[in-house]
C-alpha positions, 0 to 999 in steps of 0.5 A: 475490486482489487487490494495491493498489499506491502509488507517491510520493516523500518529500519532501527531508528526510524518511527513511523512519522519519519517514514511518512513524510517521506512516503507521501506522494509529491504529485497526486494524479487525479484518477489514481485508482488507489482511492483508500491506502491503510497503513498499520504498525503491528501491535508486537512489533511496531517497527513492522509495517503492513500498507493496504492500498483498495483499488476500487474502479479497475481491472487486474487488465489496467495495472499496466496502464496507470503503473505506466503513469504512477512508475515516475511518482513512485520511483520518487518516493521509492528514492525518499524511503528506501534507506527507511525501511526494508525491502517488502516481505510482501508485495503483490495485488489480489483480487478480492472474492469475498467480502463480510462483516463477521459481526453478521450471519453470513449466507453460504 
């Protein structure tokens, strides 16, 4: 699995429903491997906005393949928001090496 993460500001002015009207895709394509995105606000400064997308079914290999197919969707949107928030903090793709559940005993 592999996990994109996006960090940015919204500009002052703009709340959080504004900005994602904006963000949301206007074409879907049906085998997105970005199935799970997360957005959060940070709790001491809501203006702060981290997005998470879960790429689940896809090789760090295939990134090239399907941006080739998302690059005009995206610049679309990136058109919509880009007077809305600043550009990212961060913005990378990891891949994930671990996975626990912190309320459980974890084996070493």
């Amino acid at each position: 699995m592999l996990i994109a993460a996006m960090s940015r500001r919204l500009n002052d002015g703009v709340d959080y429903a504004t900005f994602r009207k904006a963000w949301i895709p206007d074409e879907i394509v049906p085998d997105d491997p970005r199935t799970r995105v997360i957005s959060g606000l940070n709790i001491e400064d809501p203006r702060e906005l981290l997005t998470i997308a879960l790429i689940e079914n896809a090789e760090a290999a295939d990134i090239p393949v399907w941006m080739e197919r998302l690059t005009p969707i995206e610049a679309r949107r990136y058109e919509r928001i880009k007077d809305l928030v600043s550009e990212p903090t961060l913005n990378a793709v990891y891949e994930v090496v671990a996975e626990d559940d912190l309320s459980r005993p974890i084996a070493g």
